[in-house]
N, C-alpha and C positions, 0 to 999 in steps of 0.2 A: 906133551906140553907144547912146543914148538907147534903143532898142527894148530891148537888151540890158541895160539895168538897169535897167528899167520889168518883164520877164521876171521878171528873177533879185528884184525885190523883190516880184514877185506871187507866184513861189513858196516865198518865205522866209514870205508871209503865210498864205500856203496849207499851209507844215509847221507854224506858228505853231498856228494853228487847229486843226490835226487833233492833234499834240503838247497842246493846252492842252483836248483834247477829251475826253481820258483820264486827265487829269488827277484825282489822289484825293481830294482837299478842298483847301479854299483860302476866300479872301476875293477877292471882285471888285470892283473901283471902289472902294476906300475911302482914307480918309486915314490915314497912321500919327499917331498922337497919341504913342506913346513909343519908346523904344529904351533899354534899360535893359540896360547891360555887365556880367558879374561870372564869381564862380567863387572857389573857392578853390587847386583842384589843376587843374580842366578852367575854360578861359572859354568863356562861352557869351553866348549875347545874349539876351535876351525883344522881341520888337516885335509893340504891341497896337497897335490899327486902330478906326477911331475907329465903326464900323455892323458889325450881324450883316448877312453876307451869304453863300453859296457853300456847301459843304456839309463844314464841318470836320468830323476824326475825331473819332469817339465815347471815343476812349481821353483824348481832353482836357481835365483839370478844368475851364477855363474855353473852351469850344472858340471859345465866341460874339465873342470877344476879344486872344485874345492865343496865338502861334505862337514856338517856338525857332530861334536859329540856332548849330548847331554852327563855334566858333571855332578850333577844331582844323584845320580842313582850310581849302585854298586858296578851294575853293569858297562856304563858310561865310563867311571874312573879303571877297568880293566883293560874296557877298549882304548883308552888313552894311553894306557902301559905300553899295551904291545904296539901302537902306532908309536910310540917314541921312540920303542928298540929296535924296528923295524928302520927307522930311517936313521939310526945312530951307528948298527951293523950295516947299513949298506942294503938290504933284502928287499926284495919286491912283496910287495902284498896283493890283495885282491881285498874288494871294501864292498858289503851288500849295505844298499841302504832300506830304511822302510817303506818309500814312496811318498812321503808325506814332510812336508817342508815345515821349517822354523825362520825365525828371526832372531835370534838369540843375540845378534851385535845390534840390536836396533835397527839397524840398514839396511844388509840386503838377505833375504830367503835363502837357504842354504836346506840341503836333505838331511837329514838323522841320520846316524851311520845306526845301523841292528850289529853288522860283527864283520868281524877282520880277520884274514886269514894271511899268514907267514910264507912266504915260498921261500926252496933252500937256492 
């Protein structure tokens, strides 16, 4: 039994890896410093990260810093979970975005985040 999910979690590590290898842009290892809710007609979330790191989209006014989350969709309100508990324990994450920018404050372009991963 133990063989069997020593297995199944080497190759959950091993799609992890090659999944996070193709990945568009993103932030790696860093801390969220905010999560900032709103919207008027669409909610959306902003979460900035405390170091430039990874290779965010160029369509981003501030790329170096801060990523969207669509709160429209199931997906969007998960990733907004674990970025909250993420920066409420203290844990660094890594953020893939999709490549493809928004406007979601009206103002400035920001990237999509696609999914957030926990480091211990």
């Amino acid at each position: 039994m133990k063989k069997i999910v020593n297995c199944c979690l080497a190759l959950l590590v091993g799609l992890t890896l090659l999944h996070s290898s193709t990945a568009l842009a993103g932030f790696s290892n860093v801390s969220i410093t905010h999560v900032h809710v709103a919207g008027n007609t669409t909610a959306y979330a902003v979460v900035q990260v405390s170091a430039i790191s990874g290779s965010p989209a160029s369509c981003a006014v501030y790329p170096q810093v801060a990523m969207y989350i669509d709160l429209s969709t199931n997906k969007g309100r998960a990733v907004l979970s674990v970025a909250t508990a993420a920066m409420l324990a203290g844990k660094k994450v890594s953020i893939w975005g999709t490549g493809t920018c928004g406007t979601p404050s009206g103002l400035a372009a920001e990237e999509l985040i696609d999914r957030i991963t926990v480091s211990n």
